[in-house]
C-alpha positions as CSV (number, residue, x, y, z in Angstrom):
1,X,-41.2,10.3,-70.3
2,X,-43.3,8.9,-67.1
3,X,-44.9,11.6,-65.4
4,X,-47.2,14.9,-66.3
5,X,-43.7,16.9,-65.3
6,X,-42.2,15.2,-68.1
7,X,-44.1,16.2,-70.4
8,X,-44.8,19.6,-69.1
9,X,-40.9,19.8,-69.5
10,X,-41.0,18.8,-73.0
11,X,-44.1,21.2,-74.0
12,X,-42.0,24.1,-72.4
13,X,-39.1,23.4,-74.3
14,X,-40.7,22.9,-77.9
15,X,-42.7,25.9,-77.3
16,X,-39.4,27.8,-76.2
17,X,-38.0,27.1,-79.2
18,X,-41.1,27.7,-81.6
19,X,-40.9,24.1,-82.4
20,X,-44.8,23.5,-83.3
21,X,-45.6,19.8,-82.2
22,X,-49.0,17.5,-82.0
23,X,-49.8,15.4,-78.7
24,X,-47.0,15.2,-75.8
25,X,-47.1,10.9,-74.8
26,X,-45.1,8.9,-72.9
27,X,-41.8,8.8,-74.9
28,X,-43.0,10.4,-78.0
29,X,-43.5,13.6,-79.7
30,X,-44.8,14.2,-83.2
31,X,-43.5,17.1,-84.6
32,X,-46.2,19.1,-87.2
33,X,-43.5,20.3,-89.5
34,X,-39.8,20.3,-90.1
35,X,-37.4,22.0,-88.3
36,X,-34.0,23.2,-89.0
37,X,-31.3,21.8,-88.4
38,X,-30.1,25.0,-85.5
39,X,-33.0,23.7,-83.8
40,X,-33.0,20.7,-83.9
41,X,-29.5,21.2,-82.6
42,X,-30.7,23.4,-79.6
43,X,-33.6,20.9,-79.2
44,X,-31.0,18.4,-78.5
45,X,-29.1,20.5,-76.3
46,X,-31.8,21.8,-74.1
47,X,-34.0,18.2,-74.0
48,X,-30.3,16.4,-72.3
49,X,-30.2,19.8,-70.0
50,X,-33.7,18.6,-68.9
51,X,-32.4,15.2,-68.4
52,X,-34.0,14.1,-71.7
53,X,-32.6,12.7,-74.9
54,X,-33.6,12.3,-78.6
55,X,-33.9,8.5,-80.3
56,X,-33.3,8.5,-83.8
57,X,-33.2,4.7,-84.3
58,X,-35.7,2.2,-84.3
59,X,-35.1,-0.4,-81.8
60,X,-34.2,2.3,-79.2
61,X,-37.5,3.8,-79.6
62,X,-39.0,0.8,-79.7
63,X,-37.0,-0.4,-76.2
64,X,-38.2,3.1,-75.1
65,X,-42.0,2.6,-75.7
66,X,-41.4,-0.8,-73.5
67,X,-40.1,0.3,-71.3
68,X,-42.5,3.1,-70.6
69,X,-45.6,1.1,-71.4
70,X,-44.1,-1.7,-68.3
71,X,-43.6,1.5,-66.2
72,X,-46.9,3.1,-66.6
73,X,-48.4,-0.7,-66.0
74,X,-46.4,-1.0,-62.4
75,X,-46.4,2.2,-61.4
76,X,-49.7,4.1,-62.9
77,X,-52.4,1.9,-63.0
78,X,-54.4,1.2,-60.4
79,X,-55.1,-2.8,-61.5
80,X,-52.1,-4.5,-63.4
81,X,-53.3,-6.2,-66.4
82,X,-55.1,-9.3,-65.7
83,X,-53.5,-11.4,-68.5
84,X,-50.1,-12.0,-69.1
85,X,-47.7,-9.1,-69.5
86,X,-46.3,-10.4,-72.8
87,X,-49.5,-10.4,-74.7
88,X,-50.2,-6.8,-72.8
89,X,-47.1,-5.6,-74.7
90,X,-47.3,-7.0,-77.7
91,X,-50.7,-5.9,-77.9
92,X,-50.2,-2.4,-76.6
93,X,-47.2,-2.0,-79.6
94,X,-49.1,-4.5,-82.1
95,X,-46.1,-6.4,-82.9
96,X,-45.0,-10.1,-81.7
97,X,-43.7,-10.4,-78.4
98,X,-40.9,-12.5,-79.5
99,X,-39.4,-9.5,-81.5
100,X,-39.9,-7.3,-79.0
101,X,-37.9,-9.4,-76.3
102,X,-35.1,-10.2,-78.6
103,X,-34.8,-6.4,-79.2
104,X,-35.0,-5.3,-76.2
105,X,-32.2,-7.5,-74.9
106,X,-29.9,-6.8,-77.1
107,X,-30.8,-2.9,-76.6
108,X,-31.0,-3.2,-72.6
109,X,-28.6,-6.5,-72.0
110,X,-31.4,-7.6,-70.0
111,X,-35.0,-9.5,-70.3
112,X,-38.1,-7.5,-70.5
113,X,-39.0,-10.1,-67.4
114,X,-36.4,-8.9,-65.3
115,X,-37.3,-5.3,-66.1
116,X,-40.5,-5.9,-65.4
117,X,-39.5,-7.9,-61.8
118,X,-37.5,-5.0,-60.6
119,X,-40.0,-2.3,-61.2
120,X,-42.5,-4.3,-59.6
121,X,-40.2,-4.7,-56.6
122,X,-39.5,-1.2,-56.6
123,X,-43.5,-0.7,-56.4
124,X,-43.8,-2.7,-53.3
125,X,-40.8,-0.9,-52.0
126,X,-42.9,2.1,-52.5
127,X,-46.4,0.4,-51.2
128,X,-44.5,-1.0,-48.2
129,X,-43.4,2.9,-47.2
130,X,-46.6,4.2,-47.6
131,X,-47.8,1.5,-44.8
132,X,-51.0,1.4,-46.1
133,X,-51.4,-1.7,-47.6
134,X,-50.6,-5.4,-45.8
135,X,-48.7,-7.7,-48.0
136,X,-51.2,-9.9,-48.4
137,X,-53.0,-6.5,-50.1
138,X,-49.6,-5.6,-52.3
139,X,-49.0,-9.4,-53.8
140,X,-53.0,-9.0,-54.7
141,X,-52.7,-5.7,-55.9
142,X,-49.4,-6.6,-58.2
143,X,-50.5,-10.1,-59.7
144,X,-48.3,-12.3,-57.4
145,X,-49.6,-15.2,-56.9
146,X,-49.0,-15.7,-53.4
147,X,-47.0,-13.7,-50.8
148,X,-44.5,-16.0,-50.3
149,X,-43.7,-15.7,-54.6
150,X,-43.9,-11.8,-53.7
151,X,-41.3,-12.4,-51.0
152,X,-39.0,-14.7,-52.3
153,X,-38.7,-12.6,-55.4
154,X,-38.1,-9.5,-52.9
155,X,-35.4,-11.1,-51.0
156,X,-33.6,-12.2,-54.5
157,X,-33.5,-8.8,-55.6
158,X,-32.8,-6.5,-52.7
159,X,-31.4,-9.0,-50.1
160,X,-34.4,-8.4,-47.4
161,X,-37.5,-9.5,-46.5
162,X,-40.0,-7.4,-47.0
163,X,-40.7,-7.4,-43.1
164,X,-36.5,-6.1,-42.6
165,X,-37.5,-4.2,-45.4
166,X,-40.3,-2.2,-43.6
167,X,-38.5,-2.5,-40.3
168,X,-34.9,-0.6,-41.8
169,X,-37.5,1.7,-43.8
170,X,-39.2,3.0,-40.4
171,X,-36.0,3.0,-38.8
172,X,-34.6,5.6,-41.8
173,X,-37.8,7.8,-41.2
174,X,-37.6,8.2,-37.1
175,X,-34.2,9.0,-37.1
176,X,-34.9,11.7,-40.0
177,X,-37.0,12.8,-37.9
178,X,-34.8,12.9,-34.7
179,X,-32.6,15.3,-36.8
């Protein structure tokens, strides 16, 4: 779960069900007693409906918490976490980074570095459509450490500069607008 609609989503769907439950967080939800297994069944049923699923076993969970914790880093905070993203992890989880990469490569069949690349690129996808922000601002605001890493990186992931990228993306929007 990423957004306040997520968990708003979630909430509604417990309390639907007369499922009674602690805190709502990103990806988890502590339920304050047990449940049976009908509801537990309709939980199920109603969280996929929603778009949602449950995650019984550890290292999904775990892959789950990552990846929301490098989502909320990207996309949510307003200054990315000045050291490295590995010990922001680990720390954030309290357990080696080491294990957590292994983990979630073998869950995801990728490195948490490349997740972490392409959410970044798909923030300066979003930063670049806002036109707000020069590059120069975006590599700063992301941790690059220069706009030509930020570009490069770009380029290797979605085939354009970010300048074609800006210039296709402003192209889209007038002719939506033509319509």
């Amino acid at each position: 779960m990423v957004s306040q609609r997520c968990k708003l989503s979630v909430k509604d769907t417990l309390e639907k069900l007369g499922i009674s439950h602690g805190p709502i967080e990103l990806g988890e939800v502590n339920l304050l007693s047990e449940i049976s297994a009908s509801q537990m069944e309709q939980l199920t049923i109603d969280l996929l409906n929603s778009g949602f699923e449950i995650l019984e076993d550890h290292k999904s969970i775990l892959v789950e918490k990552i990846k929301n914790i490098i989502i909320e880093m990207v996309h949510y905070l307003d200054d990315l976490p000045t050291n490295n993203f590995s010990q922001y992890i680990a720390g954030k989880l309290s357990y080696d980074y080491t294990y957590l990469a292994n983990i979630f490569s073998e869950v995801k069949g990728m490195a948490i570095e490349r997740f972490i690349i392409m959410n970044k690129i798909e923030r300066v996808k979003e930063l670049l459509g806002y036109n707000e922000l020069t590059l120069t601002e975006i590599s700063y605001k992301l941790n690059y450490s220069s706009v030509a890493h930020l570009s490069t990186q770009f380029k290797k992931i979605t085939g354009l500069t970010p300048s074609d990228f800006k210039r296709l993306e402003h192209k889209t929007r007038k002719g939506l607008e033509d319509l």
